[in-house]
C-alpha positions as CSV (number, residue, x, y, z in Angstrom):
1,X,20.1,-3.4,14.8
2,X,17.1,-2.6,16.6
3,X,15.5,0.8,17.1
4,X,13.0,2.3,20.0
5,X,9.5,2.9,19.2
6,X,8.7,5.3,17.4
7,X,7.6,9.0,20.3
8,X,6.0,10.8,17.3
9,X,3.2,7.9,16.1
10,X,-0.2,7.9,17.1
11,X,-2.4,7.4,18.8
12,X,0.1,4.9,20.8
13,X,3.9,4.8,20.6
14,X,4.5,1.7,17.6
15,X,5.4,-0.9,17.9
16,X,3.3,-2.3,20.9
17,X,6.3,-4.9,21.6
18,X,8.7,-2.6,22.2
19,X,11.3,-3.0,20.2
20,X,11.1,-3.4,16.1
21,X,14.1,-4.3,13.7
22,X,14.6,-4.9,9.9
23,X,14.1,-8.5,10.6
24,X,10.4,-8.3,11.6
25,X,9.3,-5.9,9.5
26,X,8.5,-4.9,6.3
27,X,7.8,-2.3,4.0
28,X,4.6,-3.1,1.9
29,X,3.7,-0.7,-0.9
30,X,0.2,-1.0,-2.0
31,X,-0.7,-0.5,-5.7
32,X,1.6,2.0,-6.7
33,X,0.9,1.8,-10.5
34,X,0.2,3.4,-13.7
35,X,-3.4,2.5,-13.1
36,X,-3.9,5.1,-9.8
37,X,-1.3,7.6,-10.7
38,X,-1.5,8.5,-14.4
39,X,-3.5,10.6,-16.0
40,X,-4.2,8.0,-18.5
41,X,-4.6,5.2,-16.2
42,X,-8.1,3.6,-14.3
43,X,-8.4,5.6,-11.6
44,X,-8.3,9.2,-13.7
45,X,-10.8,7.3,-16.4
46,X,-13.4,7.1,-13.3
47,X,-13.2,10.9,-13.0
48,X,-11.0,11.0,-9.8
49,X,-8.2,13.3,-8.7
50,X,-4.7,12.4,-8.8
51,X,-3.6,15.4,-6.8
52,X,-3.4,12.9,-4.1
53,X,-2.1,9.8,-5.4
54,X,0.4,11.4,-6.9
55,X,2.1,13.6,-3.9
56,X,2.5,10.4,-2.4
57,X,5.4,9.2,-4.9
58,X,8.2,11.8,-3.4
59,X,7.2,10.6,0.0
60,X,7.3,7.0,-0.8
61,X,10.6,7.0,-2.5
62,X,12.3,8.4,0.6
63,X,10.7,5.9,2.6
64,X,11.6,3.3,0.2
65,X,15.2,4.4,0.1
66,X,15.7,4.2,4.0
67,X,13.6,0.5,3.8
68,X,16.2,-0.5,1.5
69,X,19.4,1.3,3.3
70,X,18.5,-0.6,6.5
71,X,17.6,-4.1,4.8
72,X,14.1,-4.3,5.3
73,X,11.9,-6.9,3.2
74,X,10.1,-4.6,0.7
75,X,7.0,-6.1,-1.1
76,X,4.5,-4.0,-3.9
77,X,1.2,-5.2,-4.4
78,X,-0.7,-4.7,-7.8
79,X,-4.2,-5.0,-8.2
80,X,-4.6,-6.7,-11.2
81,X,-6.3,-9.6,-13.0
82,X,-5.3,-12.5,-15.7
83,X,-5.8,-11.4,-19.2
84,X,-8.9,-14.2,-19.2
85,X,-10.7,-12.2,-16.6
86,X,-11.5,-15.5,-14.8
87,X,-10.6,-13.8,-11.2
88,X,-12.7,-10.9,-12.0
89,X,-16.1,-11.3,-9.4
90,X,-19.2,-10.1,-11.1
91,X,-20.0,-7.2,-8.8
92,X,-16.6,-6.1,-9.1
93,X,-17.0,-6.1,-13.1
94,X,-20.5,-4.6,-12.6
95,X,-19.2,-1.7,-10.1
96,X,-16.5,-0.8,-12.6
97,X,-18.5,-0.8,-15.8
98,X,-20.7,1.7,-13.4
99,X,-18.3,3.9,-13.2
100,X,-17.2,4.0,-16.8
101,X,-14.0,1.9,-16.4
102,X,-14.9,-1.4,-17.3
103,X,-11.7,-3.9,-15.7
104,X,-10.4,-5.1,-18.9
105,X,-11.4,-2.4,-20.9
106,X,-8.8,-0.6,-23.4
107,X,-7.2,2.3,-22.2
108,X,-3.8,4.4,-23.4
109,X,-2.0,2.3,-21.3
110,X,-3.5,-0.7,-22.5
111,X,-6.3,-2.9,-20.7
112,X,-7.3,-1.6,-17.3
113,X,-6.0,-3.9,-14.5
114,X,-4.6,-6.1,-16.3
115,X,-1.3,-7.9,-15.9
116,X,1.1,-7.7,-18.4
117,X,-0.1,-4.1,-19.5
118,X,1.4,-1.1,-18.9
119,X,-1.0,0.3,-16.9
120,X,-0.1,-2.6,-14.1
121,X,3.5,-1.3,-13.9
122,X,4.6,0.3,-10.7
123,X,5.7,3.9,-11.5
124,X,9.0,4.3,-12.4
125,X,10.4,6.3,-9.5
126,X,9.2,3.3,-7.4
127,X,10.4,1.0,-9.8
128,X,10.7,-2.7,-7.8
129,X,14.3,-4.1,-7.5
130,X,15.2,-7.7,-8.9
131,X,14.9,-9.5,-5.5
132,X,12.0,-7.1,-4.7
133,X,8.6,-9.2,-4.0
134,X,5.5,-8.2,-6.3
135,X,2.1,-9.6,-5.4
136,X,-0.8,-9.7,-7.8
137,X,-4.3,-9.4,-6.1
138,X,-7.4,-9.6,-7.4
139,X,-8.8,-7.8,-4.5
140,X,-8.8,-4.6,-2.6
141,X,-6.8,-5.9,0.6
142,X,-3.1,-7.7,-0.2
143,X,-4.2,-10.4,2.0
144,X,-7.3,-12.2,0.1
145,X,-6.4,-14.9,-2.7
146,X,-2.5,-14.3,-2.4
147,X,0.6,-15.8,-0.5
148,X,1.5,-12.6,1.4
149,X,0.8,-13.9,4.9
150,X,2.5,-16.8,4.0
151,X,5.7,-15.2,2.8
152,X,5.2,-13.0,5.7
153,X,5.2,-15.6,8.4
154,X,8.1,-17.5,6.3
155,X,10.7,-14.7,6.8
156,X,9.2,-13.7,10.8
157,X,7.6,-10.6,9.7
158,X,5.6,-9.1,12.4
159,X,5.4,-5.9,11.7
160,X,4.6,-3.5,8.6
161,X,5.0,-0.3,7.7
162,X,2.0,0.8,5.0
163,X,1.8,3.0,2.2
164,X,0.3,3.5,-1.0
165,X,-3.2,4.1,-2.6
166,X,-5.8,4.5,-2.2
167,X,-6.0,5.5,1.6
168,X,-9.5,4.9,1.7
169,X,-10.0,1.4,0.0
170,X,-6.7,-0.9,-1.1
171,X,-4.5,0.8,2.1
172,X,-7.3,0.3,4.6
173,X,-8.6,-2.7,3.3
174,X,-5.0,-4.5,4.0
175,X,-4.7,-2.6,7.4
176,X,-7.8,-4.2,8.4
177,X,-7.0,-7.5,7.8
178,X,-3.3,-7.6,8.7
179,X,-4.8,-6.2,11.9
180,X,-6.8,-9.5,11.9
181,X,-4.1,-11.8,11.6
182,X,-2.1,-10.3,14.5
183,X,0.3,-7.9,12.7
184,X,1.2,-4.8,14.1
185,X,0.7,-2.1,11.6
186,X,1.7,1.4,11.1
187,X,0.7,3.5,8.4
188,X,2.9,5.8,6.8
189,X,0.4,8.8,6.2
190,X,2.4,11.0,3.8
191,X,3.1,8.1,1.5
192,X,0.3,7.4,1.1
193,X,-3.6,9.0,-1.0
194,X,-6.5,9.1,-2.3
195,X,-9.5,10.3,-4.3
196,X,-10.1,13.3,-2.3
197,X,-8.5,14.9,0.9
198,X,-11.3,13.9,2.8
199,X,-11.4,10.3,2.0
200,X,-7.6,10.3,3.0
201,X,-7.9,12.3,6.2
202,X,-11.1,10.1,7.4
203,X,-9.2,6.9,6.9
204,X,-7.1,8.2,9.3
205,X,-9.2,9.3,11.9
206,X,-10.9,5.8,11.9
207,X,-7.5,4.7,13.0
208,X,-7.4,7.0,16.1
209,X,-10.8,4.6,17.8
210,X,-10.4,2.6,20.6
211,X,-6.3,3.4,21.2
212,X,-5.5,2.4,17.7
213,X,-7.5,-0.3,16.7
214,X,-6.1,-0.8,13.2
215,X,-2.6,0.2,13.9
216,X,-0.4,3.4,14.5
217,X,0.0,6.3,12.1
218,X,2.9,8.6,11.3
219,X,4.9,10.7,8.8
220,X,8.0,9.0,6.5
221,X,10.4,11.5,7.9
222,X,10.2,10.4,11.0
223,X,11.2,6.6,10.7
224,X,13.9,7.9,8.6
225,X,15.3,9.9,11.2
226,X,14.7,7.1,13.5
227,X,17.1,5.3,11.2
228,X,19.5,7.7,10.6
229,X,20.2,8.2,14.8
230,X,20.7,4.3,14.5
């Protein structure tokens, strides 16, 4: 099946082709884990709000749902490093000690960023499926030092739908360079937050320049009742 694109998204109607299905797209959720959305995780230990981060679960696991109903590929991202730190860059250890987080660091839910612990988990109302695709980056965008666009291109994805945290950084980062390498993009605004309101709601304005020049924005609830008209 096929649908129309979507009347509500802005600042253009996405997709640009036309027409989008559940074979060219896919539903990436960025960095949904313990880390960003617990109280005991990184993100709270750098002395940010999760008032954000976390009103994006409800949102994201309706969206997920529908993904799943209409057989989209879904993929999660994690940002994460190996236990040895050896993919940690120096500025990005130097920026997190900063900010009294060190990456590596013990934390309630173990070492901060770092696979295996429990603070890399996705949260439990998001909790992947067997087949479901997780991809470790050591980065803030999905794309750099990973197989996504790879996989991607493998299965003839050339669309995604966005969501996650935070807005400002890991979201936008990935916009930008999917963007880059010719995806069409639409971000999923409900499902997705950040530090502050204002960081969320600017990321989205910058999306609004030049007819859309990342990509397409809109609310969950409208692709599921895209999908639920058929």
């Amino acid at each position: 099946m096929s649908w129309a694109p979507l009347p509500s998204s802005r600042p253009y109607h996405w997709p640009l082709s036309g027409q989008w299905s559940a074979q060219d797209t896919a539903l990436l959720i960025i960095d949904m884990q313990q880390d960003f959305l617990s109280p005991d995780g990184y993100f709270a230990q750098m002395g940010y709000s999760l008032a954000s981060t976390q009103a994006a679960i409800e949102p994201t696991r309706s969206l997920l749902a529908g993904a799943r109903e209409e057989g989209m590929l879904v993929i999660y991202t994690r940002e994460s490093h190996r236990p040895d730190l050896m993919d940690l860059s120096p500025t990005k250890r130097a920026r997190a000690q900063a900010m009294g987080a060190p990456i590596g660091g013990a934390g309630p839910l173990g070492r901060f960023l770092v696979r295996g612990e429990a603070g890399c988990d996705i949260v439990e109302q998001l909790k992947p499926q067997e087949a479901e695709l997780i991809i470790d980056k050591p980065g803030n965008g999905a794309f750099h030092a990973t197989d996504l666009d790879q996989i991607l291109r493998a299965q003839g994805i050339r669309k995604l739908l966005l969501c996650g945290v935070t807005t400002d950084v890991c979201v936008h980062s990935t916009l930008r360079e999917a963007n880059d390498l010719g995806y069409d993009c639409l971000l999923v605004e409900d499902c997705c937050g950040a530090g502050s309101a204002e960081l969320h709601e600017a990321s989205l304005m910058m999306m609004m320049n030049e007819g859309g020049i990342f990509g397409a924005v809109a609310k969950q609830d409208e692709l599921i009742e895209l999908w639920q008209r058929g």
